[in-house]
C-alpha positions in Angstrom: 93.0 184.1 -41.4 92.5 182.2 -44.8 93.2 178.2 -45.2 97.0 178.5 -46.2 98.0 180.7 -43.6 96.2 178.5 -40.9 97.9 175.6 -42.3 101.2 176.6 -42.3 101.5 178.1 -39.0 100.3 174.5 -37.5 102.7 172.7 -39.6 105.4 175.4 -37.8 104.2 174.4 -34.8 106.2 171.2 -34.8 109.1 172.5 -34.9 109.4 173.0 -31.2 111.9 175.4 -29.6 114.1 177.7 -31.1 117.6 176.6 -32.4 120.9 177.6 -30.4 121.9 180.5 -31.5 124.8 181.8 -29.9 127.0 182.6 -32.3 124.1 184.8 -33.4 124.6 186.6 -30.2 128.2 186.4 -30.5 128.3 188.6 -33.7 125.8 190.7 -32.7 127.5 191.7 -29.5 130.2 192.4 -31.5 128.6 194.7 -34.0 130.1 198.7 -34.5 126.8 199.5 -35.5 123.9 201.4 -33.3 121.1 199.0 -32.0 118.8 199.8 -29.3 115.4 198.8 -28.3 112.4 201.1 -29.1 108.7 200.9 -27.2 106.2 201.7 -30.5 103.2 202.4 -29.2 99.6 202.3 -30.3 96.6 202.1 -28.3 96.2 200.0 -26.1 99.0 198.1 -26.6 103.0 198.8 -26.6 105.2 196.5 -28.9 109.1 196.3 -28.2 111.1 196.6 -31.2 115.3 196.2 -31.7 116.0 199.2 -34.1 119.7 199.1 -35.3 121.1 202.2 -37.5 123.5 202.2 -40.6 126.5 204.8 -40.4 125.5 206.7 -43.3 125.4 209.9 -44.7 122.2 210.5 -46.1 118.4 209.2 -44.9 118.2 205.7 -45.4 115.4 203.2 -46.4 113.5 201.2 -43.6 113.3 197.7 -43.4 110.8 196.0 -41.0 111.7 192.7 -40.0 109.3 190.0 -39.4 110.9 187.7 -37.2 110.3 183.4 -37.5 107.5 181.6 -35.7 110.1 181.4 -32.7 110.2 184.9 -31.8 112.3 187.8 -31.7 115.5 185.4 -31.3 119.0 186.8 -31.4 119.0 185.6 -35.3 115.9 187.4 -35.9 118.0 191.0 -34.1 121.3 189.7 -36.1 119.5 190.3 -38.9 118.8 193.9 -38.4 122.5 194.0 -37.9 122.8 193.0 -41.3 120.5 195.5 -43.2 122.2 198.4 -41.2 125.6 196.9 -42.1 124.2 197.4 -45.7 122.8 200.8 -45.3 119.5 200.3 -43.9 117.5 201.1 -40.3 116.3 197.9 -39.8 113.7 197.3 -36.9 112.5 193.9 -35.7 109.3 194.3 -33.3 108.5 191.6 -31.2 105.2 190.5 -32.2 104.6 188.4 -28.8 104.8 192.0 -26.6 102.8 191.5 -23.4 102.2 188.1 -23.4 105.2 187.2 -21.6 105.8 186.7 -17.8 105.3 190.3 -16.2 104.0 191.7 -19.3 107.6 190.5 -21.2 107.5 189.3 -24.9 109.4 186.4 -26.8 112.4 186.4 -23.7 110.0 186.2 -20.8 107.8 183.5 -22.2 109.2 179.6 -22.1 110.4 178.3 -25.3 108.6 175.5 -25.5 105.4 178.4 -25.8 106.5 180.5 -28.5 105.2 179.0 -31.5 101.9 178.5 -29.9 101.5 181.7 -28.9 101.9 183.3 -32.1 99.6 180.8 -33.6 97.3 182.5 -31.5 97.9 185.9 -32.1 94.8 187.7 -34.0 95.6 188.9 -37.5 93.9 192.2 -37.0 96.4 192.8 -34.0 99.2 191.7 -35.9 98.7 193.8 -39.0 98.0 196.9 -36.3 101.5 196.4 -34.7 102.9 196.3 -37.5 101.4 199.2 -39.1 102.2 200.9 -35.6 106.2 200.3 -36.6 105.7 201.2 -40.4 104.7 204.5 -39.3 107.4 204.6 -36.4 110.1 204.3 -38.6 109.0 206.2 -41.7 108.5 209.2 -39.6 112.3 209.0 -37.9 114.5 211.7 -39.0 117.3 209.6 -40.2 114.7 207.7 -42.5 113.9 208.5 -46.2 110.1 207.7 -45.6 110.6 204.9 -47.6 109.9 201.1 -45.8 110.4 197.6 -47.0 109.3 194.8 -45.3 111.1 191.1 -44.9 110.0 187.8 -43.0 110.5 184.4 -42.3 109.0 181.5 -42.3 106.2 181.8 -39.7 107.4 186.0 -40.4 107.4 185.1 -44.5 103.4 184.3 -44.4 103.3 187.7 -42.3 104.9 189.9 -44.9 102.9 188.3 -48.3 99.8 189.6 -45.9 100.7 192.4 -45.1 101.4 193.6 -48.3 97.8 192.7 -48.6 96.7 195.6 -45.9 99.3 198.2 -46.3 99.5 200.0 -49.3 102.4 202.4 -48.0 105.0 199.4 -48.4 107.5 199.8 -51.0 108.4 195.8 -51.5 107.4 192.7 -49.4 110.3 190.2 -49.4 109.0 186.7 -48.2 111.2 184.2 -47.0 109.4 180.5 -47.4 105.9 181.9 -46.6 102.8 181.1 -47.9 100.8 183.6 -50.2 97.1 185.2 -50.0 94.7 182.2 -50.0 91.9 184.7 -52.0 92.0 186.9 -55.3 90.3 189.4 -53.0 93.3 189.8 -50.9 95.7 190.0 -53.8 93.4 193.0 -55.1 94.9 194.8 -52.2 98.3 194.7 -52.9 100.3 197.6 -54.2 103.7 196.9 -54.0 106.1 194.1 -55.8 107.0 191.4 -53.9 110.0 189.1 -54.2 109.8 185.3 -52.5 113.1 183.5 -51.5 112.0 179.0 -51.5 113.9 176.1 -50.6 114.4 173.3 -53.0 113.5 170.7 -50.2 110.8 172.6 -48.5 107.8 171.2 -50.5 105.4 172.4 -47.3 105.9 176.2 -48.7 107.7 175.6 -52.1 104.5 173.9 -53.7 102.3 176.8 -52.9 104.3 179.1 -55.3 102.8 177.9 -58.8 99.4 178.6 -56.8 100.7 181.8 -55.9 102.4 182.7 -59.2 99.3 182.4 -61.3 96.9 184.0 -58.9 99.4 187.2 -58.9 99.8 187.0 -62.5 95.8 186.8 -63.1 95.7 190.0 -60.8 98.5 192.1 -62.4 101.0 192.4 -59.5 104.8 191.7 -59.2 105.6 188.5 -57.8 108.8 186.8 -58.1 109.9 184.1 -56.7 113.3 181.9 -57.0 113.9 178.3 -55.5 117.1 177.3 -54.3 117.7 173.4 -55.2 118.9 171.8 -52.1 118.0 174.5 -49.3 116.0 173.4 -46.8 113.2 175.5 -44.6 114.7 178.4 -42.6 118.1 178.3 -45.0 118.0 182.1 -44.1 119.4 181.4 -40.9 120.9 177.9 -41.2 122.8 179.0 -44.4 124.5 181.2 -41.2 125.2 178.5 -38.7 128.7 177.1 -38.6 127.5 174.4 -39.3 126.1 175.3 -42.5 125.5 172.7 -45.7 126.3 174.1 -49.0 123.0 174.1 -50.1 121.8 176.2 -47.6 124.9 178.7 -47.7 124.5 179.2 -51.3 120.7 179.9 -51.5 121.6 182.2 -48.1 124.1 184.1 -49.9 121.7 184.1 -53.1 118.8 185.0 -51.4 120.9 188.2 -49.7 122.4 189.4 -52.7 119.0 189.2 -54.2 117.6 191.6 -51.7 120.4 193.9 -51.7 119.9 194.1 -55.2 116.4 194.9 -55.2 116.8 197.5 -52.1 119.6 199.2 -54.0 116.9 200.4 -56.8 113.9 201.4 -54.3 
């Protein structure tokens, strides 16, 4: 794992236990819309994933959703409600599979766990789950082979790297993650990649001139926008009912943005 990425997931750390989100639940229990939980397998290990399907017509793009350092939350499956409300499968794999009580993931671990647990997941595992799901879900009937993958925070850091070992990936949408830390890494990429920053979240925000130089130097597609005012995680607390404007706005920004760019892949 290079310097940044290190960094930033002990920085996450602090941030404890995931938020309440009920009215996450709330409104996913409430969706018309197909979700269901998937085992994708890959030797040795099995990774539960929450795969919700658009009511379309025609094969749909795939969207693989990295979820926050606080697990697969009920945010983090809302939010695969939410691509398939806009016309795209959207799976979520729980990236802490098996490490639970009983061989559970994120809901069979206690909260106060979570983030260190995924600081401790190996990036070579990580990248092969994911990769494990990529394949899943290109290769469903109902999918257009096409995949484009979206994280946050903890999940943002996730998706800038994998873009890094996954050349198959169509666009990597990070959501206040750190980039690559090496030009070596960059090399790899082969898609574009689109990064969604908070005005107040100087931890991630100040790593984007870095990043934005080092991409340019290379030749690839990076671009990212900062929302004045949001704060880290506005993605989901731009959803809260409890909102700030700020927040809401680069949320509603940030989603139109990605619509935009998935209505052209």
């Amino acid at each position: 794992m290079n310097k940044i990425f290190i960094l930033a997931a002990a920085a996450l750390l602090a941030a404890g236990a995931a938020p309440a989100q009920d009215w996450a639940k709330a409104r996913l229990d409430k969706s018309p819309r197909h979700g269901e939980w998937v085992a994708v397998a890959h030797d040795p290990r099995k990774v539960e994933s929450f795969i919700t399907y658009p009511e379309v017509k025609d094969k749909a793009t795939a969207v693989v959703v990295i979820h926050e350092i606080y697990g697969l939350t009920d945010w983090a499956r809302s939010v695969t409600d939410e691509f398939a409300e806009a016309g795209y499968i959207a799976i979520s794999p729980d990236l802490l599979s098996g490490l639970g009580t009983n061989g559970g993931g994120t809901v069979a671990m206690p909260s106060a766990d979570v983030g260190r647990a995924i600081q401790s997941l190996p990036a070579d595992q990580i990248t092969a789950d994911l990769n494990a799901v990529v394949d899943y879900v290109s290769k469903l009937p109902s999918c257009n082979g096409k995949v484009v993958v979206i994280g946050f925070c903890w999940g943002g850091t996730q998706s800038f790297r994998f873009a890094t070992n996954n050349k198959n990936v169509k666009t990597a949408f990070v959501c206040y993650g750190a980039g690559p830390g090496t030009d070596a890494e960059i090399s790899r990429i082969n898609c574009p990649v689109y990064g969604f920053y908070g005005g107040n979240d100087a931890h991630f925000t100040a790593t984007v001139e870095k990043t934005t130089a080092m991409m340019k130097t290379a030749g690839k597609t990076y671009e990212p926008t900062v929302y004045d005012g949001a704060g880290h995680g506005f993605m989901r607390a731009g959803e809260q009912p409890d909102a700030s404007d700020p927040n809401k706005k680069a949320h509603d920004g940030a989603w139109q943005k990605i619509k935009e760019v998935l209505g052209k892949i």
